[in-house]
N, C-alpha and C positions, 0 to 999 in steps of 0.2 A: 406237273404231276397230276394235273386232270383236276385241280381246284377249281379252277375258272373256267366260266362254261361258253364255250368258242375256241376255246385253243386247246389244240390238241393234246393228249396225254405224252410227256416229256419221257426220254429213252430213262430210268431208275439208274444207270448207269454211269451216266452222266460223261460219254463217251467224245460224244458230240462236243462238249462244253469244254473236255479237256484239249480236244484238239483242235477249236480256237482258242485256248488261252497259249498253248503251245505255238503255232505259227502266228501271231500275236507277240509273243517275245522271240521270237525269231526276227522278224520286221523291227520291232524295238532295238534290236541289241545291234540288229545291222545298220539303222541308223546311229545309234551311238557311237558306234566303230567309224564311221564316215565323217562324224562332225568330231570329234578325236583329232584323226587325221588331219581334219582342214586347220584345226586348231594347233598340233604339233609343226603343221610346216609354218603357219606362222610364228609361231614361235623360235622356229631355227632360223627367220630372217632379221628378226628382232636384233641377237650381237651385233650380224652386221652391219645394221644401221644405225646401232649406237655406238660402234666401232667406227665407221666413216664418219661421222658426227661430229666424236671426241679429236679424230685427228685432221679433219677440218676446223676447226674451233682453235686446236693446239698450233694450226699454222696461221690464225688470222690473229690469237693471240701475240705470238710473231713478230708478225709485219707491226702490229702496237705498241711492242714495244720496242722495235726500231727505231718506231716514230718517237719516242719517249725520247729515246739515246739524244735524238738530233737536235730534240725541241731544248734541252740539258744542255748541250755544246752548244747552243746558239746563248744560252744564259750561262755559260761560265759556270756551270753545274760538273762536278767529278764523277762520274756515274758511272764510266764506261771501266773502271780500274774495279768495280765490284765483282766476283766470279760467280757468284750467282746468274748475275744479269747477263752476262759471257753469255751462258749454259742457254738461258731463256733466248737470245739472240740466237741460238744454231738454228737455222731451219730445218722443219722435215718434209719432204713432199711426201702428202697425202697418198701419193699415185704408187709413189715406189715402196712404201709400206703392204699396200696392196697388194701390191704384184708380189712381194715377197709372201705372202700369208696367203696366194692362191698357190703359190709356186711349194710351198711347203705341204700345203690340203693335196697336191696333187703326189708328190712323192710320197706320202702316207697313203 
């Protein structure tokens, strides 16, 4: 505004100064939109790894207590007449859960 004496007298309008604060939040808001983004796809891969996880985990748990049943019949233990423990012996493959829950994403 012509205070300081070297620098030139500033437009009173202040024309200049709006249109870098404007292309200024243009650049900001386009980065924001871009790190969003990278952050919402991670986020959509997040289920499926806690998804393959849990039904990895639910099939080693499994095979454990298979191992349970057999270590029980070797000690003359009754274990295997519980229906609980039935249910906890079924196995599930991991794989074929899968394949069905892409097979279902894909018909939607």
């Amino acid at each position: 505004m012509g205070f300081i004496p070297g620098v030139p007298k500033f437009d009173t309008s202040f024309v200049v100064l709006a249109m870098e604060a404007s292309v200024e939040a243009i650049f900001l808001s386009t980065f924001v939109l871009i790190s969003q983004n990278r952050m919402a796809a991670a986020a959509d891969k997040r289920p499926d790894l806690d998804l393959q996880i849990s039904l990895l985990t639910e099939h080693e748990l499994t095979k454990l207590s298979q191992l349970v049943v057999e270590i029980a019949k070797r000690l003359d233990i009754q274990a295997h007449a519980d229906p609980e423990l039935q249910e906890v012996q079924r196995d599930i493959a991991p794989e074929v859960v899968l394949d069905e829950i892409e097979a279902q994403q894909e018909k939607n």
